[in-house]
C-alpha positions in Angstrom: 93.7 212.0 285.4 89.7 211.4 284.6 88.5 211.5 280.9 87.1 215.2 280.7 83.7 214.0 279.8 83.4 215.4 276.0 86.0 212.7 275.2 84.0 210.6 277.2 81.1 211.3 275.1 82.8 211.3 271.4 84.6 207.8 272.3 80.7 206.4 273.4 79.1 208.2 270.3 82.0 206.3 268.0 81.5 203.0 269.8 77.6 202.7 269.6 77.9 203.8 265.9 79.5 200.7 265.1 77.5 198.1 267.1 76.4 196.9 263.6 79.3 197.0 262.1 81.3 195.2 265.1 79.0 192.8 265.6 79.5 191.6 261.9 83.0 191.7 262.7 82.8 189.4 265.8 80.9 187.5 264.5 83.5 186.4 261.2 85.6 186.3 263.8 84.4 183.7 266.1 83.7 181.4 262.8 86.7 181.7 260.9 89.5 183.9 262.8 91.5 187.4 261.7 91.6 186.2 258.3 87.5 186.1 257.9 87.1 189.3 259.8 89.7 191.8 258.2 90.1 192.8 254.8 92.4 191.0 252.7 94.7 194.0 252.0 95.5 194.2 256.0 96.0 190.9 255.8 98.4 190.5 253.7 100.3 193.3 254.9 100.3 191.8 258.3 101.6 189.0 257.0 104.4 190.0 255.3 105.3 192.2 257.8 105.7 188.8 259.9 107.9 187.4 256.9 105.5 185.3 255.2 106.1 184.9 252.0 103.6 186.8 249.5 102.8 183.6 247.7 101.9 181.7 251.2 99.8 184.8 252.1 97.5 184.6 249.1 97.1 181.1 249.3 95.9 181.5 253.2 93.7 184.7 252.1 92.3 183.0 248.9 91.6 179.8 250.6 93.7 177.8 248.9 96.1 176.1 251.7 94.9 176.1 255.1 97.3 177.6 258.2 99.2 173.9 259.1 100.4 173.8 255.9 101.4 176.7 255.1 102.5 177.0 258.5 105.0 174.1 257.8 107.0 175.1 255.6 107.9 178.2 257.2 111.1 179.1 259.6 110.3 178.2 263.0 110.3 182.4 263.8 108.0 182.8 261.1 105.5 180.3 261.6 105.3 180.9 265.5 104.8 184.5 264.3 101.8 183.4 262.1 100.2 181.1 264.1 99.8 183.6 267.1 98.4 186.4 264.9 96.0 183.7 263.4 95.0 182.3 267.3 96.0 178.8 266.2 99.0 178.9 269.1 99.3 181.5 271.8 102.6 179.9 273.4 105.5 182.4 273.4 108.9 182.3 273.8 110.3 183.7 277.0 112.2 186.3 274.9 108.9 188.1 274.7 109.1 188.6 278.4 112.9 190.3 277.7 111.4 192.2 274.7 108.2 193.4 277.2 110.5 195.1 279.8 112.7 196.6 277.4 109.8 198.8 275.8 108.0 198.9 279.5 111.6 201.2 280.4 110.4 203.6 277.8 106.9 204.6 279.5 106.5 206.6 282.2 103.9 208.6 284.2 103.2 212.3 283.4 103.2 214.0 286.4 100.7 217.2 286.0 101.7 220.7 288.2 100.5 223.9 288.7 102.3 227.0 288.4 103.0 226.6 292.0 104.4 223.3 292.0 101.3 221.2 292.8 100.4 217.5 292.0 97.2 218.2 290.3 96.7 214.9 288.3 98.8 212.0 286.4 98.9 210.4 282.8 101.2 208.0 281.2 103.5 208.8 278.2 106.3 207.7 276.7 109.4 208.1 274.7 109.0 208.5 270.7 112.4 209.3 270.4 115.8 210.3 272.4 114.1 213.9 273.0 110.5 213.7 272.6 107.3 212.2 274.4 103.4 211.2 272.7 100.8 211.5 275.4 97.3 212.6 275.1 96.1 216.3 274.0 93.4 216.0 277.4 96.8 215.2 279.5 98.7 218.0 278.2 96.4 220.5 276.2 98.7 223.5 276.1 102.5 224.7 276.9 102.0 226.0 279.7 100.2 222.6 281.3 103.6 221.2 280.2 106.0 223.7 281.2 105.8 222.7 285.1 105.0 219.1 284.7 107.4 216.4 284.5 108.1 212.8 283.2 108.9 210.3 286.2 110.8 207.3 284.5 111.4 203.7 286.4 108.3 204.5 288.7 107.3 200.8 289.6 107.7 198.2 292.3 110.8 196.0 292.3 110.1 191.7 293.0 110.0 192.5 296.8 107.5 195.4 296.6 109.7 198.0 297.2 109.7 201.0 294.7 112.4 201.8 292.6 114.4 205.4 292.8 112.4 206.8 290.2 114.2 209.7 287.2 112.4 212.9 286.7 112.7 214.6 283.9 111.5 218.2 283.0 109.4 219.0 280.1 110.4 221.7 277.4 107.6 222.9 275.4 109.2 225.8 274.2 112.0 223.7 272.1 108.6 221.3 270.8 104.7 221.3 271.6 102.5 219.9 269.0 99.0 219.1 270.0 96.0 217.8 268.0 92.5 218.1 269.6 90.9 215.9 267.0 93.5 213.3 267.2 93.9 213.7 271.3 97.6 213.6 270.6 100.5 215.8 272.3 103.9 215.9 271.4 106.0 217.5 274.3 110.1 217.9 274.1 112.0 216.5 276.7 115.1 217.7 278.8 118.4 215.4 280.5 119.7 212.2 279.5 117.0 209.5 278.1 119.5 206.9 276.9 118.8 204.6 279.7 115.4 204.2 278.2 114.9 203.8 274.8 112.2 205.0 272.7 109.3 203.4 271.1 109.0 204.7 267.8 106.0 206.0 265.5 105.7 203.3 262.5 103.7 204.9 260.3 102.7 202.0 258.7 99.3 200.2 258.4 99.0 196.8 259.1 100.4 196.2 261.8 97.6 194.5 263.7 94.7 192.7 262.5 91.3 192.3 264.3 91.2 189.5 266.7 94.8 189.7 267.5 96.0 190.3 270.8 97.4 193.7 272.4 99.3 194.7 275.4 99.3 198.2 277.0 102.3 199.6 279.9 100.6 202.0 282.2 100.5 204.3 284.8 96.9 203.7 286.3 95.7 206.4 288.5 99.0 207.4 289.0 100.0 204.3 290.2 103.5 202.6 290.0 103.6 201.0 286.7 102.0 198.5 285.4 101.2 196.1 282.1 97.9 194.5 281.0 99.6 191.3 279.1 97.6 189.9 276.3 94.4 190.1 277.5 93.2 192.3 275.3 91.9 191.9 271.3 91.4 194.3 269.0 87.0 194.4 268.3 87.1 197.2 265.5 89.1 199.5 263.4 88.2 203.0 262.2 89.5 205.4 260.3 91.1 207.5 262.9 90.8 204.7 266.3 91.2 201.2 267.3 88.3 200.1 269.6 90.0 196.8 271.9 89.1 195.0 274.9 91.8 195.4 277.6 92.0 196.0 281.5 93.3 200.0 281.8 92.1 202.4 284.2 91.7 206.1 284.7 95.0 207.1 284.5 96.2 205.6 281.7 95.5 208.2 279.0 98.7 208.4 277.0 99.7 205.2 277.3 101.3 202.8 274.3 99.4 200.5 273.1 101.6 197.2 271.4 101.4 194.5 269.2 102.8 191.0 269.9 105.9 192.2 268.4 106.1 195.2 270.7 105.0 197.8 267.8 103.0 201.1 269.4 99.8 200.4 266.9 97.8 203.3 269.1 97.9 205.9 271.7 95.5 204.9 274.6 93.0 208.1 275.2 89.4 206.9 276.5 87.2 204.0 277.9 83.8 203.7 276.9 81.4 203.5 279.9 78.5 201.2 279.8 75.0 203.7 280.1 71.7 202.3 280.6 68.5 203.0 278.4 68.5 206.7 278.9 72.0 207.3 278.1 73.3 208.1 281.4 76.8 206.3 282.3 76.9 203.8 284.9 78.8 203.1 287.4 80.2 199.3 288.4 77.2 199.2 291.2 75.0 199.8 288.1 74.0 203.0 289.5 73.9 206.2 287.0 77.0 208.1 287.7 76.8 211.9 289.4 79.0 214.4 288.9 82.3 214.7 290.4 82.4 210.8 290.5 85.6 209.2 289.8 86.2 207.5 286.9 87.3 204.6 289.1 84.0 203.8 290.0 82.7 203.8 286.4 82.1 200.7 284.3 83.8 200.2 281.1 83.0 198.1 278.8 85.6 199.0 275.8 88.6 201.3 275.1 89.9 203.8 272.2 92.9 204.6 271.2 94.2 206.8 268.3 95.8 204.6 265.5 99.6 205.8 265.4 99.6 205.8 261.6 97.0 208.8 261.5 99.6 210.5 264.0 102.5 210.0 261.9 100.2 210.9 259.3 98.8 214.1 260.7 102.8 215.0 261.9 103.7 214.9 258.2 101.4 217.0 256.7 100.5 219.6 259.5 102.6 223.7 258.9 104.0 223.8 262.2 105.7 220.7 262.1 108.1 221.2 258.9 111.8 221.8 259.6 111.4 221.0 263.3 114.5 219.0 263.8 113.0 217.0 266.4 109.8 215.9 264.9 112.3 214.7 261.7 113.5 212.3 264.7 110.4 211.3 265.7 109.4 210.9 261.9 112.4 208.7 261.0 110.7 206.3 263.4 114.4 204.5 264.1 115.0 202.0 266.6 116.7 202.3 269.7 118.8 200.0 271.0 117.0 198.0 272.9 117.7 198.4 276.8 118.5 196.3 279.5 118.6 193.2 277.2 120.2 190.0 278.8 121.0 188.4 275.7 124.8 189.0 274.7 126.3 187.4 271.8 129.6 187.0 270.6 131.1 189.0 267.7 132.7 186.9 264.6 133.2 187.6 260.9 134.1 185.4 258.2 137.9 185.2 256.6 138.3 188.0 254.5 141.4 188.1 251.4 142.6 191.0 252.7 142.8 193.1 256.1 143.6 197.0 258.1 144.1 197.1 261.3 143.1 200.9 263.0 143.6 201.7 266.1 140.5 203.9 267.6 142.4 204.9 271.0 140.9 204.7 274.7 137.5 204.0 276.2 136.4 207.1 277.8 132.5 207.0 279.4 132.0 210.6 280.1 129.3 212.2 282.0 126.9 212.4 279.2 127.5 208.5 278.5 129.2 209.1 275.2 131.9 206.5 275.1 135.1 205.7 272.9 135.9 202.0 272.3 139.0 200.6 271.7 138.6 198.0 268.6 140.9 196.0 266.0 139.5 197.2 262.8 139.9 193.9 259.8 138.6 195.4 257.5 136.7 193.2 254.5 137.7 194.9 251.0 137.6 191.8 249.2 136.3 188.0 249.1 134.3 187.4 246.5 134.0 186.9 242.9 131.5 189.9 242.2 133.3 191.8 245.0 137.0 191.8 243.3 137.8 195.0 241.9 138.6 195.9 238.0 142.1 195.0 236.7 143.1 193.7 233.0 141.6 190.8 233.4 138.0 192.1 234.8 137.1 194.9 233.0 134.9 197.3 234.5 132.1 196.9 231.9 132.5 193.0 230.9 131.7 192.7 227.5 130.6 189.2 228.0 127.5 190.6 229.8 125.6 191.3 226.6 125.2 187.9 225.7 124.7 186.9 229.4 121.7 189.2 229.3 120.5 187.6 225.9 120.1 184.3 227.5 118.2 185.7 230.6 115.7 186.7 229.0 115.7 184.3 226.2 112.5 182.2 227.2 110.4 185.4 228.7 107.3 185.8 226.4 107.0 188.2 224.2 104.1 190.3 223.6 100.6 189.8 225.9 98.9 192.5 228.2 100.7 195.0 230.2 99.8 193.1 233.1 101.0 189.8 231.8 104.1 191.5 230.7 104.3 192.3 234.9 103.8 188.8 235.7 106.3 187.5 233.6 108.9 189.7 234.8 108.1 189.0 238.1 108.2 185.4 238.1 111.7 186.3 236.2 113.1 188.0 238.6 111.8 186.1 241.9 113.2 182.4 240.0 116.2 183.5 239.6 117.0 185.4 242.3 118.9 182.2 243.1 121.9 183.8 245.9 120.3 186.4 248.9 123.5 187.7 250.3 123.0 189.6 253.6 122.9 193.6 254.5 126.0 194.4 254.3 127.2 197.1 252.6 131.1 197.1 253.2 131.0 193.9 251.9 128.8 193.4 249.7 127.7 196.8 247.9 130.9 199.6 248.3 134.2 197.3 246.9 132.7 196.8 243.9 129.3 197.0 242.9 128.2 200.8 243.2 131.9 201.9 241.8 131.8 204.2 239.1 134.4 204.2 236.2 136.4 206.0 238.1 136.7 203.7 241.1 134.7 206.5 243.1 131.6 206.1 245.1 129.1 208.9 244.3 126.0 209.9 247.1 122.8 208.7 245.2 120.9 212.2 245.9 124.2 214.4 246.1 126.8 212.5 244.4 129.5 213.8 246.1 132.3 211.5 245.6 133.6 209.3 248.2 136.7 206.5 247.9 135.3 203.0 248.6 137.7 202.8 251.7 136.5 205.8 253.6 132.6 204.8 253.7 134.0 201.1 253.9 136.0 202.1 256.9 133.1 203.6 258.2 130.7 200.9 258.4 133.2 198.9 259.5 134.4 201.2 262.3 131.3 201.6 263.8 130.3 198.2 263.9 132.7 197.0 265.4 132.4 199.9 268.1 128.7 198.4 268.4 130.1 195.0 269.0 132.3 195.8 271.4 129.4 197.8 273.5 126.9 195.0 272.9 129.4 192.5 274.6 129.4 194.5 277.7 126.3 195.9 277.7 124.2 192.5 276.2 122.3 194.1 273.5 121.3 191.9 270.6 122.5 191.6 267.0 119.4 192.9 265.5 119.2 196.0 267.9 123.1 196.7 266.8 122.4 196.8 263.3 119.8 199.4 263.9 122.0 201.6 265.5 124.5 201.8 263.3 125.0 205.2 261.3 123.0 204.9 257.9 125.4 205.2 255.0 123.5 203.2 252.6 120.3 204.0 251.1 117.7 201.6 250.4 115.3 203.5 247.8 112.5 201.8 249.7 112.7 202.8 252.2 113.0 199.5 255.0 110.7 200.8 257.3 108.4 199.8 254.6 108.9 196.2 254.3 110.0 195.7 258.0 113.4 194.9 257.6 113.0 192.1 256.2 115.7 189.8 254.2 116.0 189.1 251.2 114.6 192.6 250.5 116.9 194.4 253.0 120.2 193.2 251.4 118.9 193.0 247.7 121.3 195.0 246.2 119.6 196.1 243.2 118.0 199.0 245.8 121.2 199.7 248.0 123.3 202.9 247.0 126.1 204.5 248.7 124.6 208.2 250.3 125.8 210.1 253.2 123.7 209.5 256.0 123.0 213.4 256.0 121.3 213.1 252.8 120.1 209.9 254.2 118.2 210.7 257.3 117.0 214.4 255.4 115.2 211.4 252.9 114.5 209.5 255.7 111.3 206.7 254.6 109.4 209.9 252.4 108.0 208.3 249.1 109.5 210.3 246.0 107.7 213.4 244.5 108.6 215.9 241.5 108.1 219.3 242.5 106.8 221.4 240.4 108.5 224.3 241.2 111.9 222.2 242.7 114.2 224.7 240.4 113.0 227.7 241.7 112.9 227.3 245.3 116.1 226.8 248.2 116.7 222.9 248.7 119.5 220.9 250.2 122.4 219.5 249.1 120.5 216.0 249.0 117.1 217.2 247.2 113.6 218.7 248.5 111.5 217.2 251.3 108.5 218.8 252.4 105.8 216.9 254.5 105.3 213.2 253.2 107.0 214.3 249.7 111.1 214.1 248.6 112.9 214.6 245.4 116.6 213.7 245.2 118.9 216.4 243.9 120.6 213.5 242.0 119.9 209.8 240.9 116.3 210.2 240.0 117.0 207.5 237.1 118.4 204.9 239.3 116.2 205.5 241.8 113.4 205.5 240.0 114.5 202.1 238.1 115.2 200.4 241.7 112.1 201.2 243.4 110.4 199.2 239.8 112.7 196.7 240.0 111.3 196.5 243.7 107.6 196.7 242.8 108.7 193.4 240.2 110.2 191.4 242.8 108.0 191.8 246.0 104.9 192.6 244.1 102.4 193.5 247.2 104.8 194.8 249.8 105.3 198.4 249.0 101.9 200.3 249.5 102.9 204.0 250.5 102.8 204.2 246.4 99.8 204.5 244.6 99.4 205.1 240.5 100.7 208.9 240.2 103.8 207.8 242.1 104.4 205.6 239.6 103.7 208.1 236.5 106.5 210.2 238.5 109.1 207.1 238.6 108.4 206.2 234.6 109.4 209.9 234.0 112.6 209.9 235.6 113.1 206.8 234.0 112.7 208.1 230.6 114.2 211.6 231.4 117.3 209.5 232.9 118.2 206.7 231.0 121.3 203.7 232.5 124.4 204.5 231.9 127.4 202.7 232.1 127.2 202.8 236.0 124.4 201.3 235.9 124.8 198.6 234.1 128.2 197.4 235.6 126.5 197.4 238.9 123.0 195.3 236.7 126.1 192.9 235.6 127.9 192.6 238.9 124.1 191.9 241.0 123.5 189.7 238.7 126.8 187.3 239.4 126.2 187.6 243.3 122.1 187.1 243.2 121.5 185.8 239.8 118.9 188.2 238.8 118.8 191.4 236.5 116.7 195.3 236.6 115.2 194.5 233.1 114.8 198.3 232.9 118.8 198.7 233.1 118.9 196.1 230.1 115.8 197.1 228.2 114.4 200.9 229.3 111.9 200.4 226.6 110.0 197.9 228.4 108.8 200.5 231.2 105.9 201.3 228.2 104.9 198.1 228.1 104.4 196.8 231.6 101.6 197.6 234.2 103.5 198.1 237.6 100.5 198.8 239.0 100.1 194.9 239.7 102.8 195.2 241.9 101.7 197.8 244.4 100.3 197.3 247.7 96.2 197.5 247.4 
């Protein structure tokens, strides 16, 4: 559909008020590249998110190793990763092209009616989760523009230019309509079956583009079959609300995703900005002013807009109507589907395991709705390792030769010195000796032995409700293997499988925040067994103490109101974790800032370690090789500045 032309005008007004400011921009980065012409806090986050090591990042940022070397040292992943972002190498790998089409299948062209049924103009939007879809506010501006439109899915042209049978799916704004005028945002339910697409979902996190880098957009121009503009396209300026970028869209393409290399949405697509002549008038591409009732094709445009997804995420979080809706919690939880449509197939194995169960989980049935039941042999890991083998006489559940094993840890750190030394040299503590980075996974690694309680129980971090180490063992186990079994037929890849496995352990930061990332997603000093009710009710909220938590209704699992959560249980260990984090991976976490941190010291002194916690300090610290100094000495948390390890 055309711009309405107050967007038109805002989106010119923005532009224009940063031709000083852009121009500055460009101009770094012509001469030196991203890292001259973003600020080094995005940069660093950028680059971490890519896996780069924090150290390596600050060397880059501070100038003191150039890209080829850090870039040599890296995995091969990781340094293709870097160079791209840093316009040293543009080559991809063809899986980009696989990774493309799967998040293309998620976009799809809004389809405007009238009460009567008519085709009265077209957008693009697309999937943010199984049962919702983000596309502009001027596409869809009330419920009842979106109560007789629809969502056409797999519009496009097949190799021989035929079209595809496209899927049409109704709206339903009366389960979910959300709409933000400022932010030229609309968040529209969706009705029938989705899982053949996929979702893109809302990462609410900054950083995850840098000026200078290269974006991709999936579109329905004009209404037209679909189609991608594919790396032609860099990211000019960044505002607090927008991304300005050059790319080749068209009238039409309001609501459309717009992607990193990586395939993140960083922004909503919602305007061009038309070039104007002295007077201010817009012009068309024959240099001509424009006259009213002109379409937009025939305008020239000389830059876009879109609306930065982390301000939508943002605004979905804090805004009344959106609390409690269970579908904008989906949407919030920003998972990851599998990803569809995937030729890659892989082939399941698992290491020998001490002891095994075999369950049988009966017949595959595919019913109408495409829920299946897969038949699997269950073996079952309860054992195989040293700090995996459970208590008995001869390894006691508390070992009392961990006192002096903690003596000699921390025998050569330095005593005394600033608060922020103090931070350093715990840091550097923790990162040398982390020495062993198993894996995530929890069956293995985290439920036979390391989160057990005296009483050989598991406990729920936020509910602790008591669980036996088989049945959330069992569990995990069951449902991978179901995964494996359907990515085998259905050639999905490993890391899409381990995201759509049912969350049963919490990591207390949240892994949305670092990316997923090893070693940080299978540290286990910041794994806990939890349901994955209490789980996905946390979902990636930073912790918050209530004021009033005592007095008012709250779940099972703790509080959550928009952007804020406080566990019914665990605060201590929680609390102690996400330090523990901040002392490891100084940098990464930045949804924290300084009265976060006041609230994790208080629930660190109001809960002090138990013996819980320090069999599980003991038992990390014979399968990594590193200690929580706050489990072995609470009264440091005084003396040290975690401040220096947050995320500026």
């Amino acid at each position: 559909m055309d711009i309405p032309r107050e967007v038109l005008a805002q989106t010119q007004a923005r532009f224009v008020s940063r031709d000083p400011d852009r121009a500055g921009t460009l101009e770094r980065l012509n001469v030196g590249g991203p890292l001259a012409a973003d600020s080094v806090e995005r940069v660093e986050t950028r680059l971490t998110r890519l896996g780069v090591p924090l150290p390596d990042v600050r060397a880059l940022v501070e100038g003191h190793e150039d890209v080829p070397t850090v870039a040599a040292r890296l995995p091969e992943p990781t340094r293709l990763g870097l160079e791209r972002v840093l316009g040293t190498n543009d080559l991809l790998g063809v899986a980009y092209l696989d990774l493309a089409r799967s998040a293309s299948r998620a976009v799809g062209r809004v389809v405007l009616r009238s009460e009567q049924g008519r085709t009265v103009g077209y957008g693009t939007g697309w999937l943010c989760s199984p049962r919702a879809i983000l596309t502009n506010h001027h596409v869809l501006e009330s419920a009842e523009d979106a109560r007789p439109s629809v969502i056409e899915f797999t519009y496009e042209l097949r190799p021989d230019g035929t079209l595809t049978d496209r899927v049409t799916l109704n709206l339903d704004p009366d389960t979910l309509f959300l709409t933000s005028d400022t932010l030229d945002y609309s968040l529209v339910a969706v009705q029938g079956d989705t899982s053949a697409f996929g979702w893109l979902p809302l990462i609410g996190t900054v950083g995850k583009v840098l000026v200078g880098e290269a974006l991709s957009i999936v579109q329905h121009p004009s209404g037209e079959p679909k189609q991608v503009a594919l790396r032609e396209n860099r990211l000019v300026d960044l505002l607090t609300d927008f991304l300005h970028y050059e790319t080749d869209t068209a009238p039409g393409s309001s609501g459309s995703p717009v992607f990193n290399d990586t395939w993140e949405v960083v922004a909503l697509h919602h305007s061009g900005v038309p070039r104007t002549d002295a007077q201010g008038r817009t012009l068309r591409r024959d240099g001509q002013p424009a006259r009213p009732g002109d379409p937009d094709t025939l305008i020239d445009w000389i830059a876009n807009e879109g609306v930065r997804v982390s301000r939508i995420v943002e605004d979905l979080r804090t805004r009344q109507d959106a609390a409690g809706n269970v579908l904008v919690a989906e949407v919030l939880a920003a998972n990851r589907p599998p990803v569809v449509g995937s030729p890659v197939a892989f082939a399941p194995s698992f290491t020998p395991t001490e002891a095994a169960r075999v369950l049988d989980l009966g017949t595959l049935n595919v019913g109408p709705d495409g829920v299946a039941s897969v038949p699997v042999t269950l073996r079952l890991r309860v054992g195989g390792g040293e700090a995996r083998r459970p208590a008995s006489p001869d390894r006691p559940y508390l070992d009392p030769g961990d006192a002096e094993n903690a003596a000699a840890y921390y025998a050569d750190l330095p005593t005394g010195g600033t608060p922020q030394a103090r931070f350093l040299a715990l840091a550097e503590l923790v990162r040398r000796t982390h020495a062993r980075t198993p894996g995530y996974d929890p069956a293995d690694e985290l439920y036979p032995w390391v989160d057990l309680w005296p009483d050989g129980k598991l406990r729920s971090l936020y509910s602790a409700r008591e669980h036996a180490p088989e049945e959330l063992i069992a569990a995990d186990r069951a449902a991978r293997e179901r995964r494996l079994t359907l990515a085998a037929r259905e050639g999905l890849s490993v890391d899409v499988l381990e995201d759509a496995i049912p969350y049963n352990c919490e990591h207390v930061v949240p892994q949305s925040w670092f990316g997923k990332r090893e070693p940080m997603r299978g540290d286990l000093h910041h794994l806990f067994a939890c349901e994955p009710g209490c789980n996905s009710f946390r979902g990636n909220t930073p912790y918050f103490d209530f004021p009033d938590y005592g007095e008012v209704l709250r779940s099972d699992c703790g509080r959550r109101e928009p952007g804020e959560f406080e566990p019914a249980h665990g605060k201590g260990a929680a609390a102690r974790a996400t330090l523990y984090f901040l002392l490891r991976y100084p940098g990464v976490v930045r949804q924290y800032g300084e009265r976060h941190l006041q609230t994790l010291l208080a629930w660190h002194g109001a809960d002090p370690p138990g013996n819980w916690e320090r069999h599980r300090n003991a038992a990390i610290s014979l399968r990594q090789g590193n200690r929580n100094p706050l489990i072995d000495h609470p009264e440091w948390a005084a003396e040290v500045d975690f401040g220096e390890g947050l995320g500026r």
